[in-house]
VEXROTI-900610 format. One line per 2 residues: their letters; for each residue x, y, z of C-alpha. Coordinates in steps of 0.05 Angstrom, whole numbers, plus 5000, padded with zeros to 4 digits. Example, Ala and Ser with C-alpha at 12.3 -4.5 7.8 and 13.67 -1.06 7.14 Angstrom:
2
AS) 5246/4910/5156 ~ 5273/4979/5143 .
! end
This chain:
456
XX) 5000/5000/5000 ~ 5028/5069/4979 .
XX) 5045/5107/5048 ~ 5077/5167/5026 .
XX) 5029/5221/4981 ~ 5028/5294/4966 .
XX) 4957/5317/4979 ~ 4939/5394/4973 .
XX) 4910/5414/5033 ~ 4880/5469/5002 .
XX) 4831/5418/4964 ~ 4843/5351/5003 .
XX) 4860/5331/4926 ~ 4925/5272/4919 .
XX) 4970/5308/4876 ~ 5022/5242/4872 .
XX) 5043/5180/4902 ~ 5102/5149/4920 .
XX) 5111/5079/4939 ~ 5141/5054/5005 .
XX) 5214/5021/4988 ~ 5219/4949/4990 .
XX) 5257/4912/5053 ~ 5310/4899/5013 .
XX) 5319/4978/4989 ~ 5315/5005/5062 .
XX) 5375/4953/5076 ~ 5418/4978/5027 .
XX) 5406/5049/5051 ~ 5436/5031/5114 .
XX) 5491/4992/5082 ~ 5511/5059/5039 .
XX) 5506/5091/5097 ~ 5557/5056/5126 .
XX) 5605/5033/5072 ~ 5601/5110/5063 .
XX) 5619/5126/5139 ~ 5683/5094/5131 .
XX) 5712/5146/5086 ~ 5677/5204/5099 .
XX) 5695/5200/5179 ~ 5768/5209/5155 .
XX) 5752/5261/5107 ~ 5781/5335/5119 .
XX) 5738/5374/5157 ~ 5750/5432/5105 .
XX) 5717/5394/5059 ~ 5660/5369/5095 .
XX) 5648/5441/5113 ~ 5655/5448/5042 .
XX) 5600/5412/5022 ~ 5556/5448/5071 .
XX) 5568/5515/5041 ~ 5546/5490/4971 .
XX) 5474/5457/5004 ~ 5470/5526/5038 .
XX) 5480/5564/4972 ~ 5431/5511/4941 .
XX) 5379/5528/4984 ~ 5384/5607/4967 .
XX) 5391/5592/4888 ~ 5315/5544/4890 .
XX) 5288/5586/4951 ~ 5232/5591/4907 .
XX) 5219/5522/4889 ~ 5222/5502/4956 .
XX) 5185/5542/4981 ~ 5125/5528/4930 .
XX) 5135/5453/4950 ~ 5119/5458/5023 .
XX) 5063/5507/5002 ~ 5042/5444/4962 .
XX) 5052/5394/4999 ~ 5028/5424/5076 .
XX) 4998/5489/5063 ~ 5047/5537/5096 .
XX) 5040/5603/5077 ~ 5088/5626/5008 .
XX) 5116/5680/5050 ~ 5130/5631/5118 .
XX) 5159/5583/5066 ~ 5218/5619/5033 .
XX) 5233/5645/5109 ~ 5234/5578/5129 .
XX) 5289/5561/5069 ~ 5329/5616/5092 .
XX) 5326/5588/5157 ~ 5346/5522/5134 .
XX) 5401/5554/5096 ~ 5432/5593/5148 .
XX) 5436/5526/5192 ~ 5481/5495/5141 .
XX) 5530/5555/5124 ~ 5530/5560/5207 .
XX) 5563/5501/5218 ~ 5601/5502/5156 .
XX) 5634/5570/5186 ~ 5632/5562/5255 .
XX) 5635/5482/5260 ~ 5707/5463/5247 .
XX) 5729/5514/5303 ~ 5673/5476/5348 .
XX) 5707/5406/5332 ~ 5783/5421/5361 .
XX) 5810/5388/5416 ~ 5800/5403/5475 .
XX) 5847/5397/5520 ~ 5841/5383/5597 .
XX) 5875/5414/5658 ~ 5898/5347/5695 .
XX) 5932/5323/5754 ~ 5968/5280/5733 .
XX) 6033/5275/5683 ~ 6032/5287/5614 .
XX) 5975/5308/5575 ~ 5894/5296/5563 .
XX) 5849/5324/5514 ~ 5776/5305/5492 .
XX) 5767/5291/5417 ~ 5701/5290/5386 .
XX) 5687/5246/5337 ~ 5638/5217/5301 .
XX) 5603/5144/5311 ~ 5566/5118/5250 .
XX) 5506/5121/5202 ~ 5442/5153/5241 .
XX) 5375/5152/5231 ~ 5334/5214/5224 .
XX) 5257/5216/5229 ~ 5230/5273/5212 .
XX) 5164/5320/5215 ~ 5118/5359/5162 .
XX) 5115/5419/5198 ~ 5178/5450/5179 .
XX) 5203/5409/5124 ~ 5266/5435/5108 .
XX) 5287/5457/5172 ~ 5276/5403/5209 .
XX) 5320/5365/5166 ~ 5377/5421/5172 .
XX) 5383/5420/5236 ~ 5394/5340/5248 .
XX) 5441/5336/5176 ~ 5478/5392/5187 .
XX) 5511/5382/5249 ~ 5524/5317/5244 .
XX) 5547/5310/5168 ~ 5602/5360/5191 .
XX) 5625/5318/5250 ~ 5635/5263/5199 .
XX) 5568/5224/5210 ~ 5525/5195/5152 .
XX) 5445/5202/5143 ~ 5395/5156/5123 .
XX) 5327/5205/5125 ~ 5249/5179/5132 .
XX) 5216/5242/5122 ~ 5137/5245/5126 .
XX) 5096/5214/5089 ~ 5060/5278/5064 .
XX) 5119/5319/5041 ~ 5157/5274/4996 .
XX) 5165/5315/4935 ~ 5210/5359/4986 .
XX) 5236/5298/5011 ~ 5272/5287/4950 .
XX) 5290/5360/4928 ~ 5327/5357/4994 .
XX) 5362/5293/4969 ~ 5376/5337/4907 .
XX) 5403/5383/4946 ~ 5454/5341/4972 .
XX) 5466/5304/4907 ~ 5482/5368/4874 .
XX) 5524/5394/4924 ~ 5584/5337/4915 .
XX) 5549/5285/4976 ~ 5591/5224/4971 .
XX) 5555/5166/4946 ~ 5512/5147/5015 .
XX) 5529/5200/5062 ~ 5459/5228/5055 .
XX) 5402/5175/5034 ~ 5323/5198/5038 .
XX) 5292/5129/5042 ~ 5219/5123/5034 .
XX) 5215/5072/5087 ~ 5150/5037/5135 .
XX) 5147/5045/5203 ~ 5163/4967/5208 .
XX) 5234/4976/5163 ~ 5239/5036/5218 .
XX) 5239/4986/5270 ~ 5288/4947/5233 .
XX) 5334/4998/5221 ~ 5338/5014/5298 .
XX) 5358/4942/5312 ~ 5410/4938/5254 .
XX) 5476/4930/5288 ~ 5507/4979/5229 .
XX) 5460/5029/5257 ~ 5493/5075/5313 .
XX) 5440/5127/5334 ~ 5366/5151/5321 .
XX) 5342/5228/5309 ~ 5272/5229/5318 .
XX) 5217/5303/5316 ~ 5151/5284/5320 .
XX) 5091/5262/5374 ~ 5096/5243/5442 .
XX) 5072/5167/5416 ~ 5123/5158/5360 .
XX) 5185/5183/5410 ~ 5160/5135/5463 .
XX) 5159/5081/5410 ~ 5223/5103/5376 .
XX) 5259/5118/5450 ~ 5235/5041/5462 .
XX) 5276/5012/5406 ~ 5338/5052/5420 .
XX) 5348/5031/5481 ~ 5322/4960/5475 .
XX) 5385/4956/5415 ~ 5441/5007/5455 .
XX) 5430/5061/5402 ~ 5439/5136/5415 .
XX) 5370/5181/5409 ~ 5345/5248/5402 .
XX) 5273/5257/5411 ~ 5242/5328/5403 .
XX) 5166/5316/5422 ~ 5098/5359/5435 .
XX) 5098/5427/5466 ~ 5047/5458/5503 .
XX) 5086/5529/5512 ~ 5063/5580/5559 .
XX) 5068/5650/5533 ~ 5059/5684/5620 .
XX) 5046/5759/5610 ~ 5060/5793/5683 .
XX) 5036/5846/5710 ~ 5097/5895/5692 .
XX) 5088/5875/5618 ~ 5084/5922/5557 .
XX) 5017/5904/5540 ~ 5023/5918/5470 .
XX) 5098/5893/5459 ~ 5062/5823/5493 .
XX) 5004/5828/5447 ~ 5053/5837/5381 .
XX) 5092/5768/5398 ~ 5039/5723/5419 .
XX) 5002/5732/5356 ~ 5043/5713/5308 .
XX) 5078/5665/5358 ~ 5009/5628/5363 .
XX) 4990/5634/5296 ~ 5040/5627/5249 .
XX) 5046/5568/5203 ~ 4969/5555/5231 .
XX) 4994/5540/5293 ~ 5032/5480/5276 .
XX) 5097/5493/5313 ~ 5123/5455/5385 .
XX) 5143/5525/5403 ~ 5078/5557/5383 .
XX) 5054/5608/5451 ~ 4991/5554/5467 .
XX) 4976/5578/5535 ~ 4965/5647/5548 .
XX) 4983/5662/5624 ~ 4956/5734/5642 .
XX) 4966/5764/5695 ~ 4890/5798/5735 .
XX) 4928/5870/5727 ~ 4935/5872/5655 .
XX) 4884/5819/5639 ~ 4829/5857/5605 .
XX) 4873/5905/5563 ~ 4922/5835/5542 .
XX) 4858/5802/5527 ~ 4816/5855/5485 .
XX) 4885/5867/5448 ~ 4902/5798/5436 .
XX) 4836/5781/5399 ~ 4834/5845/5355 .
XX) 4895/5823/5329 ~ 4882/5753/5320 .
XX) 4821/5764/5279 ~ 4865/5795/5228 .
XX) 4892/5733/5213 ~ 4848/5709/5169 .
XX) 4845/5651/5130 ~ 4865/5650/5054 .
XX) 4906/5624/4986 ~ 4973/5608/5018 .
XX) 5010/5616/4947 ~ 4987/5692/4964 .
XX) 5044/5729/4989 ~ 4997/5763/5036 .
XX) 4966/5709/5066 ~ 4995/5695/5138 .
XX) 4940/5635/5159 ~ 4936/5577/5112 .
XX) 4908/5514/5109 ~ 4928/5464/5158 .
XX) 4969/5402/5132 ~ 4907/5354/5132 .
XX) 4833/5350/5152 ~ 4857/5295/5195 .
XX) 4885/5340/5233 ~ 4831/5399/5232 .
XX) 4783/5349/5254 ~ 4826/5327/5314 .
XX) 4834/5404/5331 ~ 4761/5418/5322 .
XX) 4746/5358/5367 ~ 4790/5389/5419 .
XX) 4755/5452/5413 ~ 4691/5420/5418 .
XX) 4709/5376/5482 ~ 4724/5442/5519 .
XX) 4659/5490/5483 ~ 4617/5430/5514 .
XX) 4648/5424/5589 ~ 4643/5504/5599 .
XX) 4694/5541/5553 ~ 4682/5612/5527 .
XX) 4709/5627/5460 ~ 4733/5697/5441 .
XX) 4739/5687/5369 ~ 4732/5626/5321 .
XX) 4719/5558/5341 ~ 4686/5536/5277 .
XX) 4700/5500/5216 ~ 4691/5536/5163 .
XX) 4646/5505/5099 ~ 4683/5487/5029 .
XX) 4740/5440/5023 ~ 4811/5435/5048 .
XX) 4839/5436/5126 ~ 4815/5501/5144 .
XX) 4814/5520/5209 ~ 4799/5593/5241 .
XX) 4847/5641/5287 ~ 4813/5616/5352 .
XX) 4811/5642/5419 ~ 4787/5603/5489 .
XX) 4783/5622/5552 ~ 4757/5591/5622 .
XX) 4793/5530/5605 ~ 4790/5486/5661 .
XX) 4833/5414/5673 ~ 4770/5365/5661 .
XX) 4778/5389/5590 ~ 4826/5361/5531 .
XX) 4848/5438/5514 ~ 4878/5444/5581 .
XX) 4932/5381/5585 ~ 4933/5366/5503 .
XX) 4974/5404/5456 ~ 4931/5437/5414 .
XX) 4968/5434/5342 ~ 4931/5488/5301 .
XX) 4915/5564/5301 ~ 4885/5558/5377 .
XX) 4904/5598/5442 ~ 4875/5589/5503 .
XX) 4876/5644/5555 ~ 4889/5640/5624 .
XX) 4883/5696/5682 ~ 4915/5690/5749 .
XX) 4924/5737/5813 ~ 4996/5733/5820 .
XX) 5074/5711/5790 ~ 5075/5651/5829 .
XX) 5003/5630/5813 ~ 5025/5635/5740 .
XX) 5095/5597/5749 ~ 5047/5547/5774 .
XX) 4993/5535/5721 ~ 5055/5543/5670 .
XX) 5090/5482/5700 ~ 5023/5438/5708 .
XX) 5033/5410/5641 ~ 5065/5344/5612 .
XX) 5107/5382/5563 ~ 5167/5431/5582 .
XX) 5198/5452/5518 ~ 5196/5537/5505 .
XX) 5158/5587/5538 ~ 5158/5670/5537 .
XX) 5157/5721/5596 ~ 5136/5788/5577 .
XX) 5158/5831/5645 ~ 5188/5900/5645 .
XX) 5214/5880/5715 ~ 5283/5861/5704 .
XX) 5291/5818/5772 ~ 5214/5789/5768 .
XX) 5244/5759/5695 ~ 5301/5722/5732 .
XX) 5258/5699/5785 ~ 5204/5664/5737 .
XX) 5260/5632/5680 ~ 5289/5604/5742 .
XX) 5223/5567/5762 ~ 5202/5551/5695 .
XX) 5201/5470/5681 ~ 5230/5480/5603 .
XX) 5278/5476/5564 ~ 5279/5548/5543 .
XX) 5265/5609/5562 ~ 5251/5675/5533 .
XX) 5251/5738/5561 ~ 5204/5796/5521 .
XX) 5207/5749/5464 ~ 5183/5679/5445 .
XX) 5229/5627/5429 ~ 5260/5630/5348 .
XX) 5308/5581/5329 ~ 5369/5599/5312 .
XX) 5431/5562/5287 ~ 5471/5584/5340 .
XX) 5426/5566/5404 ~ 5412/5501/5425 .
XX) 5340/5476/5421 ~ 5299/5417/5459 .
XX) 5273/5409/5522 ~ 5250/5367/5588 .
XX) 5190/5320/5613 ~ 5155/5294/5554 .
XX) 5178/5342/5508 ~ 5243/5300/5495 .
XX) 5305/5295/5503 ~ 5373/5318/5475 .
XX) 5386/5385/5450 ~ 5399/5416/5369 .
XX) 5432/5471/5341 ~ 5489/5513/5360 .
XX) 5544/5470/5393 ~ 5514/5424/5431 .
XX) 5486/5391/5365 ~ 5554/5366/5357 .
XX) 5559/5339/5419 ~ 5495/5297/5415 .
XX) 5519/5232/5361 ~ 5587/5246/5376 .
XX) 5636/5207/5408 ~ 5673/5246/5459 .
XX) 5750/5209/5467 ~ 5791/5212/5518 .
XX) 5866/5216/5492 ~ 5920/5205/5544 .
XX) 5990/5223/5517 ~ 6049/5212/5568 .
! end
């Protein structure tokens, strides 16, 4: 049965299949893989940076192209897109600049006689499985790093962007890969499974649900393999009472809404404090009902389609659950008539925890607002969740900022901002959000092998 299909979300239409690989086909993935390791581990460093300056120029030169693929393929708005390429671009020519320089030795202030130093190499051919949301990105960040350090790839993307799938394989191709260093494989969950337990196999990169990492996380360690899960995030966005309103009000929109809310690090749960609570709230939903839905080839449109009805239905039912047990909505909470996976901006409030909105990640254009009477009341209702990825304090009060990142259970904090990846920060977080970290230097660090060499 074909698992992998481009299917315009704008229509529900199929534009093309693509058939799963046989067993056979996966294997020898994994065997370039790591016939290709053995060379490309001793390759120059220069020229593995090398390589990644040509992807990075590669991106720039189809930016458009790209970009019209993922607007294809899962909806994102044109104009979200070609950022998104940049984005993916500027992760590859970061560690093609600053990555060799990351790589030296290190050496170690002993007790002892003679020397020590810590070398870091790499380990083998990894596995990355990776998400729709951001296509390209996504990818960047795991290949990047870890092509550099003188890993190889085999890549399962998702099953509904596979025309991008293989225009990142292009990519690669055109920029001088070696001959298995980088392999998209169309692959089954099953030859996923298989691939884990393959001794040849040395590690497993996995962005996706909750589920899948607890599945995934399962296999690595039943077969000794090095993971990195990035899961679900359920990101609260805690507006205090020394905030600038307004400055709050212009990140949280777009935070929330952008790429249709479809993001780990979207700003899901609105904390307010009682001070600012009316002016926050009345502001917020102004400016979220100007993000209106529309044609996301338009260069204006900011809220698309989402990347399947499947998964406007699942949002709707979330809505729904929470409507019925007592919710108020501010703005949305219907589907709209005609085809595709629209979904409108949509505001709740009085969210209580009996309902699905308050414990769930809601993956789609959906905040829900929440008022409290003091800082520590909103620490609080910010750490009652499963997830602890990102999260945003908007305070004026220098000291108050400190004291909140301090208590909050994530992996990352921002201050007057919400959280934007950038090549040079590292990314991930705690509790069932995952585990490991990306970007910057310490996603060098996480399939590497960190050697001990004792000279006398």
């Amino acid at each position: 049965m074909t698992k992998y299909a481009t299917t315009d979300p704008t229509t529900g239409t199929v534009v093309q299949k693509f058939e799963t690989v046989s067993d056979e086909l996966a294997m020898d993935a994994l065997g370039a893989a790591d016939r290709a390791y053995r060379t490309w581990r001793t390759t120059d460093t220069s020229a593995r940076a090398a390589l990644l300056h040509r992807v990075a120029d590669l991106h720039r030169e189809r930016a458009d192209d790209l970009a019209a693929l993922m607007t294809l393929e899962m909806g994102k708005p044109i104009a979200q897109a070609r950022g998104e390429v940049a984005l993916s671009a500027s992760i590859f020519e970061y560690y093609a600049t600053k990555g060799p320089a990351l790589l030296a030795d290190e050496e170690l202030d002993i007790a002892g006689q003679g020397r020590a130093l810590v070398r870091t190499a790499p380990i083998g051919a990894l596995l990355g499985i990776m998400p729709w949301n951001f296509p390209y990105y996504q990818v960047a960040r795991f290949v990047a790093p870890n092509l550099l350090l003188g890993n190889t790839i085999v890549l399962k993307h998702a099953s509904n962007c596979p025309q991008q799938a293989l225009a990142i394989q292009a990519l690669l191709d055109d920029a001088g890969a070696p001959e298995g260093v980088y392999r998209n494989a169309f692959v089954s969950s099953d030859q996923v499974a298989d691939l884990i337990a393959d001794p040849r196999l040395q590690g497993v990169s996995l962005t996706g649900s909750e589920r899948a990492g607890s599945i995934v996380g399962g296999l690595a360690g039943k077969y000794m393999k090095k993971a990195v899960l990035e899961l679900g995030g359920s990101d609260p966005f805690l507006v205090l009472r020394n905030a600038d309103v307004d400055a709050a009000v212009g990140a949280a929109v777009p935070g929330r809404f952008g790429n249709a809310g479809q993001a780990c690090t979207s700003s899901k749960r609105l904390i307010v404090d009682a001070a600012v609570w009316e002016t926050f709230r009345d502001k917020f939903v102004a400016a979220a009902a100007e993000w209106t839905t529309g044609d996301p080839t338009d260069d204006d449109t900011r809220l698309g389609p989402m990347s399947s009805v499947a998964g406007r239905d699942e949002l709707a039912e979330q809505v729904q659950d929470a409507v019925t047990k007592g919710a108020t909505v501010l703005l949305g909470g219907t589907v709209p008539d005609g085809a595709g996976a629209y979904y409108p901006a949509t505001v709740l409030t009085d969210v209580t925890p009996d309902m699905r909105a308050y414990r769930e990640e809601l993956f789609g254009p959906v905040a829900v607002l929440h008022r409290t009477d003091s800082t520590d009341a909103a620490i609080e209702l910010a750490n009652d969740s499963p997830f602890g990825l990102g999260s945003a304090v908007f305070t004026t009060d220098d000291a108050e900022a400190a004291y909140v990142a301090d208590r909050l259970d994530v992996g990352m904090v921002g201050i007057n901002t919400t959280i934007k990846s950038a090549p040079d920060m590292p990314f991930g977080g705690v509790k069932t959000s995952g585990i490991g970290r990306e970007l910057g230097r310490f996603g060098l660090d996480e399939f590497a092998n960190k050697k001990l060499v004792r000279i006398l």
